[in-house]
C-alpha positions in Angstrom: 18.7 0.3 32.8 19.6 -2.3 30.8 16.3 -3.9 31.0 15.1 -0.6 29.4 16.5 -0.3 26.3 15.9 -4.2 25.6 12.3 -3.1 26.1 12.6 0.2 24.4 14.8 -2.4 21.3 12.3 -5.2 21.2 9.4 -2.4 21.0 11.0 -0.8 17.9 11.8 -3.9 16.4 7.7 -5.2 16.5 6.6 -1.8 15.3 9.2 -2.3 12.2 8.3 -5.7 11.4 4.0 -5.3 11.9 5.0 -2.0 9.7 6.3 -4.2 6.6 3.5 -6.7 7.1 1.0 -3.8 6.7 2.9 -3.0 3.5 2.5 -6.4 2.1 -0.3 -7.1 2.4 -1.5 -4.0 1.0 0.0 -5.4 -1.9 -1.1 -9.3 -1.6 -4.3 -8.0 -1.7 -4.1 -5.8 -5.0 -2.3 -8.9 -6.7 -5.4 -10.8 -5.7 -7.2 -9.3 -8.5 -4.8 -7.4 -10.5 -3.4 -9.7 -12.3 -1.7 -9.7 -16.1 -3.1 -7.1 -18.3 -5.0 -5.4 -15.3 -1.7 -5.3 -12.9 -1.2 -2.1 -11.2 1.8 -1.2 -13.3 0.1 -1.4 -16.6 -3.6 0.4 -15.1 -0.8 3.1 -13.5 1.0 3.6 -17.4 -2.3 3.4 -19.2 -4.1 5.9 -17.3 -0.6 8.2 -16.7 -1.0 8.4 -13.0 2.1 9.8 -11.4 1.5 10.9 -7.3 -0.3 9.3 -4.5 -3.1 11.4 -4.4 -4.0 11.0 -8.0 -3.8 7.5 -7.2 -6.0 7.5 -4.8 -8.8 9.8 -6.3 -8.5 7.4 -9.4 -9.3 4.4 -7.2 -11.8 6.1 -5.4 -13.5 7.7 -8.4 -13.5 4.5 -10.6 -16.4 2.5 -11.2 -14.9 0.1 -9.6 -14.5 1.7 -6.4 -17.4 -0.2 -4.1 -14.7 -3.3 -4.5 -12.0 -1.2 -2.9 -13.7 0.3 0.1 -12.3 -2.1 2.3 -8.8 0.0 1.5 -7.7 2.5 3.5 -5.5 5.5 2.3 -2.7 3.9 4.5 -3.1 1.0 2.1 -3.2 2.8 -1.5 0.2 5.0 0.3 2.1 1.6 0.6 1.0 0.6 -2.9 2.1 3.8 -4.4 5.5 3.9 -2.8 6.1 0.5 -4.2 5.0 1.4 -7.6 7.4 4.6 -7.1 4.7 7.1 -7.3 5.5 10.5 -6.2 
């Protein structure tokens, strides 16, 4: 039994950690490019974006979108809960 829930523990605890890896480097690879005057922050304020899925449809819809097909919605959900987005 006891050997259990260490398995059942050490499960959780590698799902938690790959989970915030996933995260991060959603974001590593949006800092990449989006740096200074084009940071997410600024493009978010400029353009008044306020939920995910207007977050999403503006990346998708933009002209730059072929350089962000590598994304997946997973990805652009992690950004937008670190830049607070509804």
């Amino acid at each position: 039994m006891k050997r259990l829930i260490a398995i059942v523990v050490a499960i959780t605890f590698v799902f938690g950690v790959a989970s915030i890896s996933i995260a991060a480097s959603a974001l590593d690879k949006c800092n990449k490019c989006h740096k200074d005057e084009k940071s997410l922050e600024k493009v978010v304020a400029a353009k008044k974006i306020e939920t995910t899925d207007a977050f999403i449809k503006a990346v998708k819809a933009s002209p730059k979108a072929k350089l962000h097909e590598k994304f997946t919605d997973n990805d652009y959900k992690a950004v937008a809960k670190e830049l607070k987005l509804k």
